[in-house]
C-alpha positions in Angstrom: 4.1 -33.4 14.9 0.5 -34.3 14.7 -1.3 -37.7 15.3 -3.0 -39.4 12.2 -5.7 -41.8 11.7 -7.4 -43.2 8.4 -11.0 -44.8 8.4 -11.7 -47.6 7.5 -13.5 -46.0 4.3 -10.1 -43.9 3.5 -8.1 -47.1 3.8 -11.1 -48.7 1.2 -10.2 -45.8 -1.0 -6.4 -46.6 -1.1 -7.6 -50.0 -2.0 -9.5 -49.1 -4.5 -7.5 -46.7 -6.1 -4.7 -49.3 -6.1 -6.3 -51.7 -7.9 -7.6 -49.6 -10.4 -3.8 -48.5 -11.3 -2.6 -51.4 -11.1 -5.1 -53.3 -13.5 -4.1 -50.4 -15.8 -0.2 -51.5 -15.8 1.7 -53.8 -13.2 3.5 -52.1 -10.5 1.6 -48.3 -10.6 -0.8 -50.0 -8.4 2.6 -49.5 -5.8 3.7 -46.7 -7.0 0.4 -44.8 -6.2 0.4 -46.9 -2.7 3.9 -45.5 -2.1 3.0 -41.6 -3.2 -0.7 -41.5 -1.4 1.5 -43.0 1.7 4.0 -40.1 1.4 1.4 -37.7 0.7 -0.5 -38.9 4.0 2.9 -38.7 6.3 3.2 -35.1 4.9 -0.2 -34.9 7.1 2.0 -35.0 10.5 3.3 -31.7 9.6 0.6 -29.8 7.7 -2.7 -30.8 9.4 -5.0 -28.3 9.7 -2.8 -25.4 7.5 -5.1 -26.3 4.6 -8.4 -24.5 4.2 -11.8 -26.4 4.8 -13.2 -27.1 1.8 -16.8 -28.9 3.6 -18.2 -28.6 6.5 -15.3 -29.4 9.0 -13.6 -31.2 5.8 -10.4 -30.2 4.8 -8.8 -31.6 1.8 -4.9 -31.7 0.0 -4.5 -33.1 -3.2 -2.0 -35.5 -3.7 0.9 -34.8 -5.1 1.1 -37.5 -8.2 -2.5 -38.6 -8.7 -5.6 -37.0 -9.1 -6.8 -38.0 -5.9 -7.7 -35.6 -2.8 -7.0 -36.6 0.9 -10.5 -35.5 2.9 -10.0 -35.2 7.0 -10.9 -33.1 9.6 -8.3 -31.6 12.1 -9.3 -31.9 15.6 -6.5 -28.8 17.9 -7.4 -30.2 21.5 -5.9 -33.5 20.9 -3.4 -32.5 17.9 -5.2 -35.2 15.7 -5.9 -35.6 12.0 -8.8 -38.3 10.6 -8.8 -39.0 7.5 -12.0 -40.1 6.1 -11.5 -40.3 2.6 -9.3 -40.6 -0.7 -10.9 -40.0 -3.7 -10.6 -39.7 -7.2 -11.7 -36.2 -7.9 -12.0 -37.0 -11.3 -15.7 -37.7 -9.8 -18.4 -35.0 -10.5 -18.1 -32.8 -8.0 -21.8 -33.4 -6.7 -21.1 -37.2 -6.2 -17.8 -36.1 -4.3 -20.1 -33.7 -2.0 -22.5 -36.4 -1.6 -19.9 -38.9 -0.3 -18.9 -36.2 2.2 -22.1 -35.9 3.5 -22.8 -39.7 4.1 -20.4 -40.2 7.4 
């Protein structure tokens, strides 16, 4: 099983990402908590099985929301860092921008 962390920007993202479903009908805001949360967990098992998709970025696309989980996969210490969750109903330039910026 593999170690995970989030950033503080990923955990932003959740935030974010809450809030906007949740302003759009009371309670998806949790439900999309509780699915990016078991999405994430999935992480401790699949880490680094995905292809990169930037740079040293690989990404998995949640399962219930258009969202994709960004993070690079580090084999000498078995660790997963998760930098960012975002809505890749973005353009994909803006996406490749934000992976650029950290």
């Amino acid at each position: 099983m593999k170690q995970l962390r989030i950033s503080a920007e990923a955990l932003r993202d959740l935030d974010e990402g809450y809030l906007f479903y949740e302003t759009q009908e009371p309670g998806v805001g949790d439900y999309f908590a509780a699915s990016l949360k078991a999405d994430i967990e999935k992480l401790k098992l699949s880490a680094g099985s995905r292809r990169k998709v930037y740079r040293d970025y690989h990404h998995m696309v949640a399962s219930r929301f258009p969202f994709g989980i960004y993070y690079t996969f580090d084999q000498s210490t078995d660790t997963a860092t998760i930098w960012y969750i975002i809505d890749l109903r973005q353009d994909p330039e803006w996406i490749e921008t934000r992976l650029t910026s950290y």
